[in-house]
Structure formats: structure tokens, C-alpha cells
C-alpha positions in Angstrom: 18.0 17.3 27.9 14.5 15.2 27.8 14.4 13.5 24.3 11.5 11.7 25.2 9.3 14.9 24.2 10.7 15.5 21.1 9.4 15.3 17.6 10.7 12.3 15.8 9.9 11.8 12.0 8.1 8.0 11.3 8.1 7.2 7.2 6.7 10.7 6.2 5.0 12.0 9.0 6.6 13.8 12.1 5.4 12.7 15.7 5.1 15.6 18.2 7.3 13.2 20.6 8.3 9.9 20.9 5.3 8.7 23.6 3.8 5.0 21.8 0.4 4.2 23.2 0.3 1.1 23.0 -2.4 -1.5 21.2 -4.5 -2.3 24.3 -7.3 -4.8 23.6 -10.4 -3.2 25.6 -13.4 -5.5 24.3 -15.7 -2.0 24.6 -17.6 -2.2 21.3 -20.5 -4.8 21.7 -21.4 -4.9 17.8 -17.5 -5.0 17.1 -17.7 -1.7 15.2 -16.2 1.3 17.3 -18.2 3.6 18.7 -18.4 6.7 19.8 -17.1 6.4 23.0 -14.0 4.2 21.5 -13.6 7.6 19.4 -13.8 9.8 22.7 -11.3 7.3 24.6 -8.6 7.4 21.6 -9.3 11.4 21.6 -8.3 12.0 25.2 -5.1 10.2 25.0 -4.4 12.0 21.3 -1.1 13.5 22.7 0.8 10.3 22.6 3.0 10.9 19.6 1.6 8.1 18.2 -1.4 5.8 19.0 -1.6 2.2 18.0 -5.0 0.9 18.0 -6.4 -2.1 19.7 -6.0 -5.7 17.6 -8.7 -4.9 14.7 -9.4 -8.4 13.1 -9.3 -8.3 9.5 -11.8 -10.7 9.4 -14.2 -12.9 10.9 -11.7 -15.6 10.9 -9.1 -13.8 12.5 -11.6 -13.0 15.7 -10.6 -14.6 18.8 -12.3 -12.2 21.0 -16.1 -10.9 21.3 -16.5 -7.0 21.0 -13.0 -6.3 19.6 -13.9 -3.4 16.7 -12.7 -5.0 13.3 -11.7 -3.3 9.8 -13.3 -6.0 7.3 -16.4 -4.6 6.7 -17.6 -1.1 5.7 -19.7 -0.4 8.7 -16.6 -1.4 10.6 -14.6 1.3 8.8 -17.2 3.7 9.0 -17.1 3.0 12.8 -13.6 3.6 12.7 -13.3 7.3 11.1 -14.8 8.9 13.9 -12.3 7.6 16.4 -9.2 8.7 13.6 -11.0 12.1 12.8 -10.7 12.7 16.4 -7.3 12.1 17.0 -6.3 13.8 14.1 -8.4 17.2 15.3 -6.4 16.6 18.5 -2.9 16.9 17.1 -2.4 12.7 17.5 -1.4 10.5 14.4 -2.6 6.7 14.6 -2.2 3.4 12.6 -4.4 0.4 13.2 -3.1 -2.8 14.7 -4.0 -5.4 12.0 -5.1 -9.0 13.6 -5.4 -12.4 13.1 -5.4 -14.7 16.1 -5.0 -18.0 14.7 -5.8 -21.0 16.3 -6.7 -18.6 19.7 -10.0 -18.8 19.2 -13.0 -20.8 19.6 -15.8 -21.8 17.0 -18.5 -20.2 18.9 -16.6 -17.0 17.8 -16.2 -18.3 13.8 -18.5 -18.5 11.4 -21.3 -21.3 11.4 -19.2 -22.7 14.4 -16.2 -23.7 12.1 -12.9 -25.0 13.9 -10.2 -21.7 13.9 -7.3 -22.2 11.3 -3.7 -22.2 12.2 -0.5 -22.8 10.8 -0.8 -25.9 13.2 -3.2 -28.9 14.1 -2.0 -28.0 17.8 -4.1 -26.8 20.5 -3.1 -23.7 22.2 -3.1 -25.5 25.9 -3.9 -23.6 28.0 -4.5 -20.4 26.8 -8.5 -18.9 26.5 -10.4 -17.1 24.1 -13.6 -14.9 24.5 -16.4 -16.8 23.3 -19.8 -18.0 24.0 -20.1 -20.9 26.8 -22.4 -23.5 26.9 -24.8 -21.4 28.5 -24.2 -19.0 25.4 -22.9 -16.4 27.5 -19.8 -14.5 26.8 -17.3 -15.8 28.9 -13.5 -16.7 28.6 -13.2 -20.4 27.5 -10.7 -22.9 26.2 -9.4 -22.5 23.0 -10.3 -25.6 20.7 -8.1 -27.9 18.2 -7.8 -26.1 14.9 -7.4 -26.6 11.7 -4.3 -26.3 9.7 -4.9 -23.8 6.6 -3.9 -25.7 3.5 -1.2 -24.6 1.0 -3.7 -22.5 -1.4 -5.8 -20.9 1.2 -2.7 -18.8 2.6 -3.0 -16.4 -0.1 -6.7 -15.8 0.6 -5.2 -15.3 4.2 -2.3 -12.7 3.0 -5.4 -11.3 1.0 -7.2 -10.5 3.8 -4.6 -8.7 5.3 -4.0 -6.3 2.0 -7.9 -5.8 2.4 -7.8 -4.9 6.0 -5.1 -2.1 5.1 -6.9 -0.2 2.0 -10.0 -0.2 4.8 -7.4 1.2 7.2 -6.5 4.2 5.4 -10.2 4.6 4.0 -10.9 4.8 7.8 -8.6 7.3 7.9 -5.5 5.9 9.8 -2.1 6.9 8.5 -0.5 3.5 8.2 -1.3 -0.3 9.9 1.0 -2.2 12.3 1.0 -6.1 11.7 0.1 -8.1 14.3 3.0 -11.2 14.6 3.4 -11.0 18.3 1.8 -12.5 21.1 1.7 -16.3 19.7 -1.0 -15.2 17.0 -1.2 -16.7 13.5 1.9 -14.7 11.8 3.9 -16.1 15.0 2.5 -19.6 14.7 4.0 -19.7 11.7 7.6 -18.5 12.5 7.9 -20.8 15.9 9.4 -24.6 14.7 7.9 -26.1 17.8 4.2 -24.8 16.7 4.0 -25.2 13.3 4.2 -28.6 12.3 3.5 -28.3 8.4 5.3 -30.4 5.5 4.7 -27.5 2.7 6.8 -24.6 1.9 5.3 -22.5 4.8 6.9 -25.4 7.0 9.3 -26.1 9.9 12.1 -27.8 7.7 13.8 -24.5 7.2 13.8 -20.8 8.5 13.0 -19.6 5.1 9.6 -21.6 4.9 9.1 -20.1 8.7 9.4 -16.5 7.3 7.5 -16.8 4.2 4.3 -16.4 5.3 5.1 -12.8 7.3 7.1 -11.5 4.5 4.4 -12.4 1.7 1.5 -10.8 4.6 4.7 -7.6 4.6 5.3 -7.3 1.0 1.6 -7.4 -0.2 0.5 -4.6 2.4 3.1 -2.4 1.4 2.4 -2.8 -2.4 -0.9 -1.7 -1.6 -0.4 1.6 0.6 3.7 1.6 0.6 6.3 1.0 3.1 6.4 4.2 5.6 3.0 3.3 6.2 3.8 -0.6 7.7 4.5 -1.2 11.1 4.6 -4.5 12.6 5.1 -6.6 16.0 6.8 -9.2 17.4 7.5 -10.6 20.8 11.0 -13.0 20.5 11.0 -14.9 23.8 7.5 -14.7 24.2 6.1 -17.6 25.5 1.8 -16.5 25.4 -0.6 -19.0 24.6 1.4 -21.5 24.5 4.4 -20.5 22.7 7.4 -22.8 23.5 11.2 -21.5 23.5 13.2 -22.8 20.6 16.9 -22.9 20.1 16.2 -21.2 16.8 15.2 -17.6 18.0 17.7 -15.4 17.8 18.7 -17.1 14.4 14.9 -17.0 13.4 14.6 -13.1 14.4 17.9 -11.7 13.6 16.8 -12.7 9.6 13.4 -11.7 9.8 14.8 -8.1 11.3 17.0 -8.2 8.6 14.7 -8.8 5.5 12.7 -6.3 7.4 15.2 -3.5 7.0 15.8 -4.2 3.6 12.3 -3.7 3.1 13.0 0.1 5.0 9.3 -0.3 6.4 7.7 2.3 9.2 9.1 0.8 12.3 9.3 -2.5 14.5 8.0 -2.9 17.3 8.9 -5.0 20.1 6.8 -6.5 22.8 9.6 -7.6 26.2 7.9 -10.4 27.8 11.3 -11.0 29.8 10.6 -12.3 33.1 7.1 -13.7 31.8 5.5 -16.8 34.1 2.3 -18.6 33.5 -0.8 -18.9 35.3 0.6 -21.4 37.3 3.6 -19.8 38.0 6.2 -21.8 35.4 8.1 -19.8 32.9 11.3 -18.9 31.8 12.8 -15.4 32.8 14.0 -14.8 29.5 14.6 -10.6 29.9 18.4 -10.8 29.5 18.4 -13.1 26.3 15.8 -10.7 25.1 17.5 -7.7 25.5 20.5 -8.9 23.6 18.4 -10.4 21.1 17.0 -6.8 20.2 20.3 -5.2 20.5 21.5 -7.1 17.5 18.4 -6.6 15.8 18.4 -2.8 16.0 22.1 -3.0 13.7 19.9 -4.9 11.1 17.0 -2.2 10.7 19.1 1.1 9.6 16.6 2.9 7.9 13.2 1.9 10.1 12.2 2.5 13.4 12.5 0.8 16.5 9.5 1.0 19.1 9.9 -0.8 22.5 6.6 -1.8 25.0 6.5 -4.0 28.2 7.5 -2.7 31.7 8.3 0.4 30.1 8.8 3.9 32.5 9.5 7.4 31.9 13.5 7.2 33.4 13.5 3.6 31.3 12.4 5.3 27.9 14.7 8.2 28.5 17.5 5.7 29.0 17.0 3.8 26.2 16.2 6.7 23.6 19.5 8.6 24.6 21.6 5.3 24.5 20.0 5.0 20.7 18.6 1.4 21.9 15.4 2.3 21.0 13.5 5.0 18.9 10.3 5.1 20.5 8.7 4.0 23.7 5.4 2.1 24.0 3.5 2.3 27.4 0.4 0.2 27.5 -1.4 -0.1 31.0 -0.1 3.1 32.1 -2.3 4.4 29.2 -5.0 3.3 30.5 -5.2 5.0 33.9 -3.9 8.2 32.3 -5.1 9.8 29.5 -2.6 13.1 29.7 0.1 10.1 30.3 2.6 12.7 27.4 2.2 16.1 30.0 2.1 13.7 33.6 5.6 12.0 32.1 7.3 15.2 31.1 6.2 17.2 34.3 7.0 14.3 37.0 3.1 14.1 38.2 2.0 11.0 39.9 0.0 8.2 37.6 -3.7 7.0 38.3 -3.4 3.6 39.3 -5.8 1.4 36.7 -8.6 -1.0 37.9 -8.0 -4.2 36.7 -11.8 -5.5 36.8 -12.6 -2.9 34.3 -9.6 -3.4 31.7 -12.0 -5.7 29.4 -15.8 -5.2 28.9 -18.3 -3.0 30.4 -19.0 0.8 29.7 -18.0 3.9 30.5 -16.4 3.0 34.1 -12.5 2.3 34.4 -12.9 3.5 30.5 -13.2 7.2 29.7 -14.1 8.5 33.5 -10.3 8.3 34.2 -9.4 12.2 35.3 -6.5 14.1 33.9 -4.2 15.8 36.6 -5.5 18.8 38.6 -2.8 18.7 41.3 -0.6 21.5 41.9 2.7 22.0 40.2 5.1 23.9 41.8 
């Protein structure tokens, strides 16, 4: 028996089945306040069991993109309530994916051109931000140096983070999933190869590696409580310039354990197993990954576990009835599908997305995508 499609209860709510859409940057509001067509898009695919919005920055600062919607300001929130009023009218529950990129950005992005902050003076080689060029176009450009945030500006940073969540639930989500995957800031601080301070948020011990994610964890839950905190992580992950450590199972079997203790919503985990650069370097890293989350499941009794990347139907199924997982994520498939719950649960083929619409533009490769109409004998 499926148990894919049933109801699953997150913190206080109950989830009409255990379908994640996952956070799937879409760059589709050009004021970076969501719009009614974001609203309609989020609405169609309102049967997921749970929707996870794209990265919202929580502030300027934390914008690495152009036309991402944020949650800092109150036109951003007000932007925001139309897309969560519609998902809620269509039976869906969502939380906003809370986001500060770090030192992937670019200062045609920040204000009055200022250099992005990071845990770390390092560059992110390599990876590319969505700025302004030189021709002040939007475009995808090199990220630049940036500068290391000192000691008494990371609680304005944590700060920020509390703000972005009371807007959240003003905007009507149900709870907020913090961003620390993907090599962004709360990541750039946990990785000993990246950051390279000397204070206590420094490399010289796993405890100064963690502090800055649990103070960013503890503050948003004493501001709209636990079973409303989610939050993301990618161990293994090697995006913008993320480096493999010998420290990563150590580093993420304590932060999944401080993280149960805290008995928050859920974790959710981003597989980058089998992940290869641009140029075609990498290390396939899927089987230390998968232990890695094993052992990480025994430390999080009490919360959720959510699983994205190469994830399928028969996969989810798997994983759900071997008690791996609690609740699958499915990104790209997402896109292409917006009745992804009924085409999943009936064995209907999937749209296959356009890639040269996934970021920017308008209503094409957006909210045109069709439901299923085939037959269904």
C-alpha cells in the first residue's frame, strides 16, 4: 500500500500526503515582490502536501540573484499573501525558504555597490551570481571577493533572519525553512575549508562552526516556535565552491543532533551525490552521503526528515516505507507538472521541462505547463 499519498502530521499541521515541492529559484518577479502570476504558479501546484517557496532573501544583503521575491520589506510581504492565500484556498500548506547567499553575490546586486559579506574573505571561484554587467544588463557574472562580517555585526545578521520570519507568518505562510544548503552563508560558516575566521564563529573548533546556525535556529523559533522551523542542508555538497572536508560527517552528525534536541519542524536534505562541475571535475560522493543521512535520521527522533535531489515516485515510495525518510522533495519535476501529486499516484507520464525557460521571462515554460488530459484506463 502507497504511503506516499498519505497524510502525514508536520509540528501541528497535517499534510494531505507526503509530496515536498521543492524551493525552486524561478527569478519571475522583476520588482522582487511576488506577483500575481507567482501566486497563480504556487496555486496550481497547491496539491503537493507541502510547498516550499523559492529562496526569499531576508534582506538586501542576502540577494545574490535579480528578481528573486524577498520577505524584508512590507510590500514584499504584501506581495507574498496572495500567493499563500492561494494555496491555502487550494487545500496546500507552505512555509517560505528563508535566504542569505553570502559571499554569492556581486556588488552591483548590494546596496551602493558594497562588497557581499561572508563568513570568509574567499572568493567563491568559480561560481556566478545574477547581477548587472558592465553594460548594466542583467546577466550571470562572477561572484566578487567579500567581506568578512565582523564579530558584532552577526547578531544584526541572526536579526535579520528573526525579522524575515515574523514577516513570513504576517504573509501568511505557516512556518519558514532555513536556508544552510547549497554553499550559502549559514554553510559558509559550518565548512573549515571556507571559513577562515579567528573569533568564536571560527574554524578552530566544530562548536564555533555551529554557532552561528544554531543562534540563526534558536532566535527564529523564539519568535514563532519550533514546529514552525524547517531548515536545509546539503553535506557533501560541493556548489559554489564548497570543498570536501574530513570533518563532515563529524560536523553534521552534531548539528543533526543539537537539531533534534531542539524537536524543530523537519530537516531537509539536499543529495548532491554524484555532483560534477562545469568542467566536469567532482567527487561522486552519493554513497558517503547516503550513510551520512542514515545516521543522522537516529539523531532527529522527534522532527521530520525531508529528502530532494534525483528524487522518483518508486524512490520516494522506497524510502518512506523503509522509514529512511519522512517526506519526499521533487524539484524539476515540479516544474513541468503542476498536478505532479495525481500524475505520481496514477502512473501518468511527466511533461518534460524546458530548460531555457527555468530562470526569467514570463508566462512561457512558467504557468502554460498543462495538467494531464490523457486517458486512464
Amino acid at each position: 500500500m502507497s504511503k506516499l499519498f498519505e497524510t502525514f502530521r508536520l509540528g501541528n499541521r497535517v499534510l494531505s500526503n507526503r509530496v515536498v515541492m521543492a524551493p525552486l529559484t524561478r527569478a519571475r518577479a522583476p520588482e522582487d515582490i511576488a506577483s500575481e502570476r507567482i501566486a497563480l504558479y504556487y496555486a496550481q501546484r497547491a496539491s503537493a502536501g507541502l510547498i516550499i517557496s523559492e529562496g526569499t532573501p531576508i534582506s538586501r544583503e542576502g540577494q545574490g540573484y535579480l528578481f528573486n521575491p524577498g520577505i524584508f520589506t512590507k510590500d514584499q510581504a504584501a506581495g507574498w499573501r496572495l500567493t499563500t492565500d492561494s494555496v491555502r484556498a487550494n487545500g496546500g500548506t507552505m512555509f517560505a525558504q528563508l535566504w542569505h547567499v553570502g559571499r554569492v553575490s556581486h556588488p552591483s546586486i548590494q546596496q551602493d555597490g558594497k562588497a557581499p559579506v561572508s563568513a570568509s574573505s574567499k572568493i567563491a571561484r568559480g561560481a556566478l551570481a545574477f547581477g548587472l554587467d558592465e553594460d548594466g544588463k542583467p546577466n550571470l557574472i562572477p561572484t566578487t571577493a567579500p567581506r568578512q562580517l565582523e564579530t558584532k555585526e552577526i547578531s544584526r545578521v541572526v536579526e535579520d533572519f528573526v525579522q524575515a520570519a515574523e514577516n513570513a507568518i504576517e504573509a501568511g505562510f505557516e512556518g519558514v525553512e532555513i536556508h544552510g544548503a547549497n554553499g550559502y552563508l549559514l554553510e559558509q560558516f559550518l565548512n573549515p575549508q571556507v571559513n577562515d575566521r579567528t573569533d568564536e564563529y571560527g574554524s578552530r573548533s566544530l562548536e564555533n562552526r555551529l554557532q552561528f546556525t544554531l543562534e540563526v535556529v534558536d532566535a527564529v523559533i523564539s519568535k514563532i516556535g519550533r514546529d514552525r522551523v524547517g531548515i536545509r542542508l546539503s553535506p557533501y555538497g560541493q556548489l559554489f565552491d564548497m570543498p570536501l572536508y574530513p570533518e563532515i560527517d563529524e560536523t553534521y552528525l552534531a548539528l543533526s543532533t543539537a537539531l533534534g534536541e531542539r524537536r524543530i519542524a523537519y530537516v531537509h536534505l539536499m543529495d548532491q551525490g554524484g555532483f560534477q562541475m562545469g568542467d566536469g571535475t567532482g567527487a561522486d560522493t552519493g554513497a558517503q552521503f547516503t550513510s551520512l543521512m542514515k545516521k543522522m535520521r537516529g539523531n532527529l527522533p522527534a522532527t521530520a526528515l525531508i529528502l530532494a535531489g534525483g528524487m522518483t515516485g518508486d524512490r520516494a515510495e522506497q524510502m518512506i516505507a523503509e522509514k529512511t525518510i519522512d517526506l519526499a522533495a521533487f524539484g524539476q519535476a515540479f516544474i513541468a507538472n503542476p498536478d505532479l501529486v495525481a500524475r505520481l499516484r496514477n502512473g501518468w507520464p511527466l511533461n518534460e521541462a524546458d530548460r531555457s525557460t527555468f530562470y526569467g521571462g514570463g508566462a512561457e515554460g512558467y504557468i502554460d505547463y498543462p495538467a494531464y488530459s490523457g486517458k486512464t484506463d
